[in-house]
C-alpha positions in Angstrom: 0.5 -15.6 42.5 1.4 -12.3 40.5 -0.8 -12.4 37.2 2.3 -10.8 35.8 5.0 -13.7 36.6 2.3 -16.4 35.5 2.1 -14.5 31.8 5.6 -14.4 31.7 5.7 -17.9 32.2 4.0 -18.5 29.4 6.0 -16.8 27.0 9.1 -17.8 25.7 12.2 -16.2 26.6 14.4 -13.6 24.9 16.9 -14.9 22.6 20.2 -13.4 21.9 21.2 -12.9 18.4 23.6 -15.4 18.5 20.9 -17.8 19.7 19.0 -16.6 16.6 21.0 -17.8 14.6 21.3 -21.1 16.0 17.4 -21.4 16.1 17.6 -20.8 11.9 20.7 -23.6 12.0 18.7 -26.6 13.9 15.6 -26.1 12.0 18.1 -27.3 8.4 18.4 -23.4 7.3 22.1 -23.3 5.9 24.3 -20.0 7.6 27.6 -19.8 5.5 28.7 -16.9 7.8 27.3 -17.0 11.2 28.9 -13.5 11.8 27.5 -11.9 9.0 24.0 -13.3 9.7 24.2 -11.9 13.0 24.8 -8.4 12.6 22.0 -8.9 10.1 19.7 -9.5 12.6 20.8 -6.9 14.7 19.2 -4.3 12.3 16.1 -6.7 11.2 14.5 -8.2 14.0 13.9 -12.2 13.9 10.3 -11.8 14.0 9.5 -10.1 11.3 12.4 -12.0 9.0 10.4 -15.4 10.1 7.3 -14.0 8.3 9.4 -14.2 5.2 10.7 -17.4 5.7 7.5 -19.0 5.9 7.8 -19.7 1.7 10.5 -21.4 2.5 9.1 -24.1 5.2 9.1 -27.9 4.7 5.6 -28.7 3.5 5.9 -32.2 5.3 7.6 -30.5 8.4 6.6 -26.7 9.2 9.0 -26.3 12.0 12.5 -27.0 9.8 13.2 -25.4 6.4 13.1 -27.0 3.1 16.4 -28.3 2.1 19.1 -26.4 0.8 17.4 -23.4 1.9 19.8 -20.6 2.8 20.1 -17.2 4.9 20.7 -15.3 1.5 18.0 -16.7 0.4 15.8 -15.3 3.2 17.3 -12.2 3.2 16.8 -11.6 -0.5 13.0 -12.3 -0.1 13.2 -9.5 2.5 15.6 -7.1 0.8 13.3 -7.4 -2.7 9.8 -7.1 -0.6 11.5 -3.5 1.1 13.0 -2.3 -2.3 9.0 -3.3 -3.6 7.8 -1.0 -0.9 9.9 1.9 -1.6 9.0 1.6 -5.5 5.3 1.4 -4.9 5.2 4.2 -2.5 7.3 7.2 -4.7 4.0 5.8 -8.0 1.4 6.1 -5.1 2.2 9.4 -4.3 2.0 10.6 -7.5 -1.2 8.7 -8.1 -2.7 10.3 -4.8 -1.1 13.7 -5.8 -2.8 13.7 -8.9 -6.6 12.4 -7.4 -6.2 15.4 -4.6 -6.1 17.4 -7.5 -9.0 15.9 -10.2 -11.6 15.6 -7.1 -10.5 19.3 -5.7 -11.0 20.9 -9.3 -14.2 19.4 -10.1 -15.7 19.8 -6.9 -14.9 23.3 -6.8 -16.3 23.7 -10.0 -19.2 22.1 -10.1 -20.3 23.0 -6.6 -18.1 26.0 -5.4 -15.1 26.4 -3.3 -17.3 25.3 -0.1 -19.3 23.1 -1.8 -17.9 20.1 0.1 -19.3 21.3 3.2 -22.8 20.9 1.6 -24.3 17.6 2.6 -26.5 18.1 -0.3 -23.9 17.2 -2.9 -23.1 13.5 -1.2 -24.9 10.5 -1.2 -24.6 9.7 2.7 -25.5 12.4 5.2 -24.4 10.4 8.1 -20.8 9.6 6.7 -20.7 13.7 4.9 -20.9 14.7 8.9 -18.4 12.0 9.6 -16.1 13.0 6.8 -16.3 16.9 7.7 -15.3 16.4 11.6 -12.7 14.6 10.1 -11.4 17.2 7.9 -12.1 19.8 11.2 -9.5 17.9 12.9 -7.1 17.6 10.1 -7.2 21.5 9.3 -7.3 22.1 12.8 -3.9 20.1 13.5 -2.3 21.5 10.4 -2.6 25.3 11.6 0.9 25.1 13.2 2.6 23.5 10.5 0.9 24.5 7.6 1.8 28.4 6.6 -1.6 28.1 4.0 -4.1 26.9 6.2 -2.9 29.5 9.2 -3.4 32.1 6.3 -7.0 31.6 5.5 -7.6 31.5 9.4 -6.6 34.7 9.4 -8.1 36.3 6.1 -10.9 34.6 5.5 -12.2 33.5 9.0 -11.1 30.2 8.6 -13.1 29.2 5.7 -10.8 26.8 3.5 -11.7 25.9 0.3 -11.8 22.7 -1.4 -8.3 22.9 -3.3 -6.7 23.9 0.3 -8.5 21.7 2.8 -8.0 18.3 0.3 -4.1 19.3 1.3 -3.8 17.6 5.1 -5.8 14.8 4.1 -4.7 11.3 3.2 -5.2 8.7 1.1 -7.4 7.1 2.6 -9.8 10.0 3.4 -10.0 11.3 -0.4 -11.1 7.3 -1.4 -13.8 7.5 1.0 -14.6 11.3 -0.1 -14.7 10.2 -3.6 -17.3 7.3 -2.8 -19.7 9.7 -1.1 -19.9 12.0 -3.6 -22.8 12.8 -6.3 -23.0 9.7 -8.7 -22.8 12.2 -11.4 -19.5 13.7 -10.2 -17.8 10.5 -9.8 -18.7 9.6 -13.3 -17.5 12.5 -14.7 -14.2 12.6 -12.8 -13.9 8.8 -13.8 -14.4 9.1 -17.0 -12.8 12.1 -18.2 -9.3 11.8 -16.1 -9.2 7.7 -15.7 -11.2 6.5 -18.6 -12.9 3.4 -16.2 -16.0 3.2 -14.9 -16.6 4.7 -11.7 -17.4 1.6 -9.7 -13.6 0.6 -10.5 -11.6 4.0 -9.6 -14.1 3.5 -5.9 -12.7 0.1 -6.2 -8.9 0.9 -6.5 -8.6 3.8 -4.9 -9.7 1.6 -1.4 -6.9 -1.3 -2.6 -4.2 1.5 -3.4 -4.8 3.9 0.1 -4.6 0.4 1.9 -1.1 -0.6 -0.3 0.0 2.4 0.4 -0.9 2.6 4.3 1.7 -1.0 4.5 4.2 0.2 2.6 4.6 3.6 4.1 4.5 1.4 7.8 7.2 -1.4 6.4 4.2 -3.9 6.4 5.0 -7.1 4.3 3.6 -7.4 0.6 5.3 -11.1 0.0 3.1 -14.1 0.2 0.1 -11.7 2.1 -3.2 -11.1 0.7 -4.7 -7.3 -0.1 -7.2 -6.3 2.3 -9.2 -5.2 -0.5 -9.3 -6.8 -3.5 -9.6 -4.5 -6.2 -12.6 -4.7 -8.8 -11.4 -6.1 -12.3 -12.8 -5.9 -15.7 -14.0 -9.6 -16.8 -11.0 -10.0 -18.9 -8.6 -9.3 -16.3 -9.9 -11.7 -13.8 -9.4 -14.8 -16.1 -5.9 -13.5 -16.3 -5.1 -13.3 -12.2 -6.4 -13.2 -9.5 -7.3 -9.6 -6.8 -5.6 -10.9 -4.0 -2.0 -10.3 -4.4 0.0 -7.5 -5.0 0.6 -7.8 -8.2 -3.6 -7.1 -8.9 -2.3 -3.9 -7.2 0.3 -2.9 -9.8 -1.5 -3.7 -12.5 -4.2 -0.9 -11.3 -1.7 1.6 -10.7 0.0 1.0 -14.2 -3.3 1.8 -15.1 -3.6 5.2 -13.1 0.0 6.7 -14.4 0.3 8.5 -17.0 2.2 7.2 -20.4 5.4 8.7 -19.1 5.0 7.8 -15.3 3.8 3.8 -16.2 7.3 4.0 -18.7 9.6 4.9 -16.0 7.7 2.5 -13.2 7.8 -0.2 -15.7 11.1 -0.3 -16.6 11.9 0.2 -12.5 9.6 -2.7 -11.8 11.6 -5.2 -14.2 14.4 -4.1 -13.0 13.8 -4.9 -9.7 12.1 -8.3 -11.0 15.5 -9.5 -12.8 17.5 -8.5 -9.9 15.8 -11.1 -7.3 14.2 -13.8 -9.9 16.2 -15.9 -9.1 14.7 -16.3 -5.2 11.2 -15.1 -5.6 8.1 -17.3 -6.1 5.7 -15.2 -8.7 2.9 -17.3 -6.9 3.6 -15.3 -3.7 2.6 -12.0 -5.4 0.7 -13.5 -7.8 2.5 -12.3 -11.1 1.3 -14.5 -13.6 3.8 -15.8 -16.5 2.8 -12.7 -18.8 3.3 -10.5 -16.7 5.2 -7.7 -18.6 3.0 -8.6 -21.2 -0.2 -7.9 -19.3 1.5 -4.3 -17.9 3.0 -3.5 -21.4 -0.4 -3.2 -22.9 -1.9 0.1 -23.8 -5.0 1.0 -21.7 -5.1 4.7 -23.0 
């Protein structure tokens, strides 16, 4: 027997949209419009609308929905979760902006423009080598698309400096950069730019380059756990819990400056009001004072 044919008897079959819908209808998940909902899944793929309907399954029953459960009600759980995604990655990159910038300052000043080649000013040889093939690659892939890198190939023998090389690497490579260097430095850079200890900016800088990593791929943030929980201050922790998203916002309120966490505030609660009336705060674990806890003045 062809392996292939006996996997493919295994899986289900393909579905056509109109079947789709029909699947939602049997398992008690009220369509007004069947039309409408299938040229809705014609641009959202039933898959990945099922992981948000999972909130709305029958406790008792897992395969049927909960009654009076609708499509619109799905749908809003989906459209709020995207329009979260969107929000949290335009603060992100300004929070990542503005870290390239602290850790490429005071690196260069306290150990000179190549000091970050210098395995002397980390704490783990092993992951410095790591880190600096890394960036090899990085500046090495850039050279065609990045006028600024090709220009110190050219005049200074390729040697880039701290403030230019930090420029083709993500968030996720400056959080691990920032963990292996100097304690001293990360103190310093912790204290005089975040005002938290420098355990916690390791912490949420590893929480935030992972948010940001699912929202930039259109993961899910509804009813789904962080990969890293972030590293709360005592008070904090009796308030809610690090594994939703929300422990995530409230770090990066924290990170913005007074005029940044204004506008993202006041963006957040409107996006908040505009789906309440479908979301469950338990699924991204906003507690009831939730403004209340963001609203307060950290600096």
């Amino acid at each position: 027997m062809d392996p292939d044919n006996k996997t493919n008897m295994k899986i289900k079959p393909p579905t056509t949209y109109r079947e789709q819908v029909e699947i939602f209808k049997t398992r008690n998940l009220h369509i007004k419009n069947s039309e409408s909902a299938e040229n809705y899944l014609q641009r959202v793929n039933y898959y990945r609308l099922s992981a948000y309907a999972i909130t709305l399954k029958d406790p008792l029953n897992k395969e049927n929905y909960k009654d009076n459960s609708t499509f619109e009600e799905l749908t809003s759980l989906y459209e709020f979760d995207r329009r979260l995604r969107l929000l949290l990655l335009g603060v992100l990159e300004t929070i990542e902006i503005a870290f390239r910038t602290h850790i490429s300052y005071e690196t260069a000043h306290k150990y000179g423009p190549l000091g970050y080649k210098d395995k002397e000013n980390f704490t783990n040889e092993k992951f410095h080598k790591e880190s600096l093939d890394e960036l090899d690659t990085l500046i090495s892939r850039s050279r065609k698309g990045e006028l600024f890198i090709e220009h110190h190939f050219k005049n200074y023998s390729g040697h880039i400096p701290i403030w230019a090389a930090i420029e083709v690497t993500s968030f996720g490579y400056i959080s691990k950069f920032y963990r292996n260097l100097n304690e001293d430095l990360k103190k310093h850079i912790a204290k005089v730019y975040y005002n938290v200890p420098y355990l916690y900016l390791e912490s949420w800088l590893q929480t935030l380059s992972n948010v940001r990593n699912v929202c930039a791929h259109y993961g899910r943030l509804y009813n789904k756990k962080l990969t890293f929980k972030p590293r709360l201050f005592k008070e904090d922790i009796r308030r809610f819990n690090n594994q939703k998203v929300y422990a995530a916002i409230y770090i990066i309120q924290r990170l913005l400056t007074r005029v940044e966490r204004k506008r993202f505030l006041i963006e957040l609660e409107t996006l908040i009001q505009e789906y309440e009336e479908h979301i469950d705060y338990s699924h991204i674990g906003f507690p009831n004072n939730w403004r209340e806890l963001l609203n307060n003045k950290h600096k």
